[in-house]
C-alpha positions in Angstrom: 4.2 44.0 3.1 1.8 42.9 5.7 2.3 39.4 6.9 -0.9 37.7 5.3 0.4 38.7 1.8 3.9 37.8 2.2 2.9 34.6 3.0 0.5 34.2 0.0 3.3 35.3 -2.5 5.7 32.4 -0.2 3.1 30.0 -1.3 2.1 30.7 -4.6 4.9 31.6 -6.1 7.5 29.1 -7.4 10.2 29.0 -4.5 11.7 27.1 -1.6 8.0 27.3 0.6 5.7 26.5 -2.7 7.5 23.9 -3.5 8.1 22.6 0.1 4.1 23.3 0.8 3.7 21.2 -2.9 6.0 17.9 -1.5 4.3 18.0 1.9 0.6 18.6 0.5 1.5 15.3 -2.0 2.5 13.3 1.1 -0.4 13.8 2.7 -2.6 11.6 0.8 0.0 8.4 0.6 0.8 8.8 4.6 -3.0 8.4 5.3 -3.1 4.8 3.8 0.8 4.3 4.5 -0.1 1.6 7.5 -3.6 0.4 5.8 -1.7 -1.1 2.4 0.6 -3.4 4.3 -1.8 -4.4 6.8 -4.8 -4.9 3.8 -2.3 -7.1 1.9 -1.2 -9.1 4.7 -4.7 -9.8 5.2 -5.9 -10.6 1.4 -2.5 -12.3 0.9 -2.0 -14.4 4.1 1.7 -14.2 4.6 4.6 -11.2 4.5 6.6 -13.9 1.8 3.2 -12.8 -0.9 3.1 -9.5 0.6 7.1 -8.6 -0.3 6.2 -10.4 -4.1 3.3 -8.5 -4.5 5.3 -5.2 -3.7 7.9 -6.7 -5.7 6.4 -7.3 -9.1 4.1 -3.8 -8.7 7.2 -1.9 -8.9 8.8 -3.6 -11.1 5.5 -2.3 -13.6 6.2 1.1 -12.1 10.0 1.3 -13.0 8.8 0.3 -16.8 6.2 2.6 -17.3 7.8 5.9 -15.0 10.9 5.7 -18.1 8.3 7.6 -20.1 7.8 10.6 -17.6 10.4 13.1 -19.4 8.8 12.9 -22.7 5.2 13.4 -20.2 7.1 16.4 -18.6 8.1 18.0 -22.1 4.7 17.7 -23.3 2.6 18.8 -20.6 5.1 20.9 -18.2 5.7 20.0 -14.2 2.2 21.2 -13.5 0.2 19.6 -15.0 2.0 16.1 -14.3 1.8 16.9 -10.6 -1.9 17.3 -11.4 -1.9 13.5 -12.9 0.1 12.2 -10.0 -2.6 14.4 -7.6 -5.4 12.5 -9.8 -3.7 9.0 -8.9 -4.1 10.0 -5.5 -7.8 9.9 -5.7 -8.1 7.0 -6.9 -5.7 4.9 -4.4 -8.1 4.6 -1.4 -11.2 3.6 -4.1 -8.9 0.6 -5.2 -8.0 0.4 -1.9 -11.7 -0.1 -1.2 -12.2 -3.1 -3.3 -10.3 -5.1 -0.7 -8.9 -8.1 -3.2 -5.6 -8.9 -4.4 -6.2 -6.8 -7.7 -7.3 -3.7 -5.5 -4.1 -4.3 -2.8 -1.8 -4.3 -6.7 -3.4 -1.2 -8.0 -3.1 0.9 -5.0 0.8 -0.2 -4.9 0.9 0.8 -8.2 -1.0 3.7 -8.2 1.1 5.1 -5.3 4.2 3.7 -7.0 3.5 6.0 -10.2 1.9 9.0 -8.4 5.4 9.2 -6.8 7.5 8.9 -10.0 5.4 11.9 -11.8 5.3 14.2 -8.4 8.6 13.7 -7.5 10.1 14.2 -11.3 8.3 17.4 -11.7 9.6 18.7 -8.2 13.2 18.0 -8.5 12.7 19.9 -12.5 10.8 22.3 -10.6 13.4 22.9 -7.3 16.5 22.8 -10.1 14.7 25.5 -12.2 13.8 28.3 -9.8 16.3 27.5 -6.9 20.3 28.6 -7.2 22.7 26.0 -6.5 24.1 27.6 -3.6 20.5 27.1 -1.8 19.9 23.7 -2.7 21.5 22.4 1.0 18.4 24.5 2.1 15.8 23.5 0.2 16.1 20.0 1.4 15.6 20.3 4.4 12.5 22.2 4.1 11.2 20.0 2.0 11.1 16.9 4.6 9.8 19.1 7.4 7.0 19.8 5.1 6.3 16.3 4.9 6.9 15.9 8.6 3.7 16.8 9.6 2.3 14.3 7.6 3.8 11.2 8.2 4.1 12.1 11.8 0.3 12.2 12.6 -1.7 10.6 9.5 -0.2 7.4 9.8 -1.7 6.7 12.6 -5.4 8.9 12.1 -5.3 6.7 9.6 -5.5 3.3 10.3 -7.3 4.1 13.9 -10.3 5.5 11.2 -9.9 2.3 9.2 -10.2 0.0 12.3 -12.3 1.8 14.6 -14.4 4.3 12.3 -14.9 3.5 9.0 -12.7 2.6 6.3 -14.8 5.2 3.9 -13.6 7.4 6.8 -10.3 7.1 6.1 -10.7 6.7 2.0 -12.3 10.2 2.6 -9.7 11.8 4.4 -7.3 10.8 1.5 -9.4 12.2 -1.3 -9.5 15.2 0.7 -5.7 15.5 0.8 -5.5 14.6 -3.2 -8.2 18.0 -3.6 -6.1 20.5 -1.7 -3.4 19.4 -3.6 -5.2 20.2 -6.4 -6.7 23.7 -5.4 -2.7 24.6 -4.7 -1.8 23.7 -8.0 -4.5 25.8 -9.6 -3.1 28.7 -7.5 0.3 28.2 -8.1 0.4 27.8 -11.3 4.1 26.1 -11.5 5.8 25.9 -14.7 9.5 26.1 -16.1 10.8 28.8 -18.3 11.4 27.6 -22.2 14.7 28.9 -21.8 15.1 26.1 -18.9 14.9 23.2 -21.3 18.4 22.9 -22.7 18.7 20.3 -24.3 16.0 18.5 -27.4 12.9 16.3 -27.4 14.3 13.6 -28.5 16.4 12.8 -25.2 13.1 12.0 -23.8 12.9 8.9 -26.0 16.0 7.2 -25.4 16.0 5.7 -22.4 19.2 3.8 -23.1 20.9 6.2 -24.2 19.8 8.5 -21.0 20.8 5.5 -18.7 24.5 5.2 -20.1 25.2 9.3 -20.2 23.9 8.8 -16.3 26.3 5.8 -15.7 29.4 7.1 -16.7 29.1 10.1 -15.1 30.8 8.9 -11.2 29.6 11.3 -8.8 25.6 10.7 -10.2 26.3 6.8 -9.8 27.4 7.7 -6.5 24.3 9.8 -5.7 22.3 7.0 -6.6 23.4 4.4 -4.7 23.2 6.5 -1.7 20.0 7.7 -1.8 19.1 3.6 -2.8 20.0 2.8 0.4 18.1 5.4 2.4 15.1 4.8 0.9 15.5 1.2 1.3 15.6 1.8 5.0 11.8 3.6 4.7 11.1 0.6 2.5 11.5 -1.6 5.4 10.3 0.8 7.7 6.8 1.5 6.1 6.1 -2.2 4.5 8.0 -4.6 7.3 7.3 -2.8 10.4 3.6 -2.9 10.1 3.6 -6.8 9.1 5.9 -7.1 12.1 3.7 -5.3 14.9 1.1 -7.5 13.4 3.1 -10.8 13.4 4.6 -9.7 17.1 1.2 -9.0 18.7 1.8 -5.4 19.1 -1.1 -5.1 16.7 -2.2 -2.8 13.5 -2.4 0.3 15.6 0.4 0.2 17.4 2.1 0.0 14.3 0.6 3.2 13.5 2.3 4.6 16.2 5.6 3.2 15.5 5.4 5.0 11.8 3.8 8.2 13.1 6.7 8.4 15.9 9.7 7.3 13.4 8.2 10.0 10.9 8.0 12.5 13.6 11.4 13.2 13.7 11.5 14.4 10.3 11.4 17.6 12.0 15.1 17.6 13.5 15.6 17.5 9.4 17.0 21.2 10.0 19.2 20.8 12.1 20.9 17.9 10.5 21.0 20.6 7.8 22.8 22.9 10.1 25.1 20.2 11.0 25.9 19.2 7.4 27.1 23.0 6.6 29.4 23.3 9.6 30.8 19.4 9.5 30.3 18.6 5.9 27.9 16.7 4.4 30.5 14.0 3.7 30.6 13.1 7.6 27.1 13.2 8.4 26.4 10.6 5.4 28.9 8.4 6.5 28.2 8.3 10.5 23.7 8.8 9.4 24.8 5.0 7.2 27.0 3.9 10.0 24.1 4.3 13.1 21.5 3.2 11.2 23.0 -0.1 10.0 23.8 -0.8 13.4 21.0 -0.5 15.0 18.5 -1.9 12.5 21.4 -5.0 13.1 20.6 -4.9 17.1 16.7 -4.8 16.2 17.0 -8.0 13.6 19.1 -9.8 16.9 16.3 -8.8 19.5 13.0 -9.3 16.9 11.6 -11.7 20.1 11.9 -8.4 22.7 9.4 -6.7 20.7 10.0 -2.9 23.1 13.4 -3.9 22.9 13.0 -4.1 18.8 10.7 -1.1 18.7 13.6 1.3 20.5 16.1 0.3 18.5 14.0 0.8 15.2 12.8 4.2 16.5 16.6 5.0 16.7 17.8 3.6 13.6 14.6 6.3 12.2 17.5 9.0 13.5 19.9 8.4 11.4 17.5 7.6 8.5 16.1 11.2 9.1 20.0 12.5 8.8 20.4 10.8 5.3 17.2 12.6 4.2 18.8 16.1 5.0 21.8 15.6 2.7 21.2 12.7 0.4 19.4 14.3 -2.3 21.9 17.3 -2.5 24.5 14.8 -3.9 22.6 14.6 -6.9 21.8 18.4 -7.1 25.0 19.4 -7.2 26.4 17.0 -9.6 23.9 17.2 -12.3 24.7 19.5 -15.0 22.5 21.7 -15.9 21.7 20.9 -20.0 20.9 17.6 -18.7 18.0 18.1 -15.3 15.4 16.5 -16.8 16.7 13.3 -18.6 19.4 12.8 -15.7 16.5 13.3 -13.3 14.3 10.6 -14.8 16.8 8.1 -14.4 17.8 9.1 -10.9 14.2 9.5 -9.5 14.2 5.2 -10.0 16.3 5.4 -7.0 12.7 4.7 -5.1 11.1 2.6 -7.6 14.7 0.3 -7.7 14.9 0.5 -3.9 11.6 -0.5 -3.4 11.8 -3.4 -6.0 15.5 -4.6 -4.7 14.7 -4.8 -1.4 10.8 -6.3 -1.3 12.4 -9.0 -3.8 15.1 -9.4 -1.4 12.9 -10.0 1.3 10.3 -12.4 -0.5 13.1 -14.6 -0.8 15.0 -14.4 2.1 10.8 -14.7 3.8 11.4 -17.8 1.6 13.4 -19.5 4.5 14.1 -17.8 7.0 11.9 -15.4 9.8 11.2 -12.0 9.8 14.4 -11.2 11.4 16.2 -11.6 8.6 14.4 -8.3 6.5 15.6 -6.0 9.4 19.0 -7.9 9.1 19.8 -7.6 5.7 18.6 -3.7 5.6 21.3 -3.4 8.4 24.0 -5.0 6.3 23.0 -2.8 3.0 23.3 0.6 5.4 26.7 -0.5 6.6 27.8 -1.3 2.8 26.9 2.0 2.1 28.5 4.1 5.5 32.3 2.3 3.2 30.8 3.8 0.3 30.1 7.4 1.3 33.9 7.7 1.7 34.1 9.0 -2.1 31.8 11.5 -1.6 33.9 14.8 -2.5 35.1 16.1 0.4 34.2 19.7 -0.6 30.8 18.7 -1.8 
């Protein structure tokens, strides 16, 4: 098969690169306005104490309303709710546009929820089409996919907003919504009937959903571990832009800081590597163990602002580990009859971590400095490095 087509059958049909090529397409459009949101609200809202309450009480609306995404799902397949959460993206940067306290809300939210479909409808789409034995794989080539992204648009982006245009960057994220669009068109992704195991009516019992997921150990487990990684990005994408505005650095250079930290998403393989010859039980534990240390040393040296910068931009290390085996734990310990309730309720790992820690931070903004954000992050990280101990050994 000559090369050209092998890739087009790679990328439009449902498998590890369509559904990597899917994840990173759907970045693209949040990572162009990922430095531009924080930076907007800290300028509408005046300080980084409304800033985290803003974030705070956004999410919480997102947590609410993203319950009723498996019943969405059911209804009107993975495809066509990636298409919704490709729609959202379109409209981000026009709210965004409004530049008011309203527009800064409905952009969180917008983001918030475009996240909860997308993500939903890729984890029932990667459980569906890729064996179990693969998953340890797939992850990986997932996050590189999204590597590119976060690694350059970041910063394109806010250097358009403050030195362009801001339509110039709106644009650019329109254009990322629309390609995602023409590549769900093409491929066309959808779930066998034979895939959805169990009824309906699961979708409409939340509560019901929620206790099957809490007694099951090994998916509490999985949650709490993936909470605390993406409570490091929390931090990482809100508080290090308000910080390089707060320290002087200034907007741009917090572009950099994101674009760099993002950047090496692309080692995500070989963490992957490492994880199938060590275990993924050790890298968890040691990825937790560095990064709460040296988000610690950056909260003690928030005056030395290079000094803070290095020791974020190392802590982003073993964040990126934690990406390449987090999400496995939950793979492998969901049973099968139950993907897409169990799913829903795991998936609120970012809405949860998101709402924890910006509520977290408003207060602790409350009365003490900025410090203390990149403090208590290191302290959660650390909690967690004790708690990755119970991850099965053989896992």
């Amino acid at each position: 098969m000559p090369v050209v087509a092998r890739l087009r059958a790679r990328l439009f049909q449902p498998g590890p690169v369509a559904f990597a090529s899917l994840f990173g397409l759907e970045t693209m459009a949040r990572a162009v306005i990922s430095v531009i949101v924080p930076v907007e609200a800290l300028r509408v809202l005046g300080d980084a104490r409304d800033v985290s309450a803003a974030f705070a009480a956004t999410t919480c609306a997102v947590l609410v309303i993203s319950q009723a995404v498996p019943l969405l799902i059911r209804g009107i397949g993975p495809g066509w709710t990636y298409v919704i959460a490709a729609l959202m993206g379109m409209l981000m940067p026009l709210c965004l546009a409004a530049s008011s306290a309203v527009g800064v809300s409905a952009v969180i939210l917008l983001r918030g929820l475009s996240l909860s479909l997308a993500g939903n409808a890729l984890q029932i789409l990667i459980m569906s089409h890729i064996e179990r034995r693969d998953l340890a794989k797939m992850e990986p080539l997932r996050v590189v996919a999204a590597a590119g992204s976060w690694s350059i648009l970041p910063t394109v982006g806010i250097v358009l907003f403050t030195q362009v245009s801001p339509w110039a960057a709106y644009g650019l994220t329109i254009l990322a919504s629309l390609v995602l669009l023409l590549h769900l068109a093409l491929l066309r992704p959808s779930v066998p009937a034979a895939r959805w195991a169990t009824s309906g009516r699961a979708a409409f019992a939340p509560f019901r959903t929620l206790k099957r997921f809490l007694a099951q150990p090994r998916l509490r487990l999985a949650y709490v571990l993936n909470l605390g990684r993406e409570n490091w990005w929390s931090m990482f994408f809100v508080y290090v832009p308000i910080y390089a505005v707060a320290s002087g650095l200034g907007a741009t250079e917090g572009g950099y800081m994101l674009s760099a930290g993002s950047a090496l998403l692309f080692v995500v393989p070989m963490f992957g590597r490492l994880a199938r010859r060590i275990g993924m039980r050790r890298v968890i534990i040691v990825g937790f163990a560095l990064g709460g240390a040296t988000v610690l040393a950056a909260a003690a040296l928030v005056s030395w602002p290079l000094a803070f910068v290095a020791l974020i931009l190392a802590s982003a290390v073993a964040a990126v580990a934690l990406d390449s085996v987090c999400m496995v734990t939950f793979q492998r310990a969901v049973r099968a009859r139950e993907r897409p309730e169990m799913t829903t309720v795991f998936i609120t790992y970012r809405d949860v971590g998101a709402l924890v820690s910006t509520s977290v931070f408003s207060l602790l903004l409350t009365f003490l400095g900025l410090w203390s954000v990149f403090a208590a992050t290191g302290l959660w990280m650390v909690y967690c490095a004790w708690l990755a101990r119970f991850v099965p050994r053989g896992m």
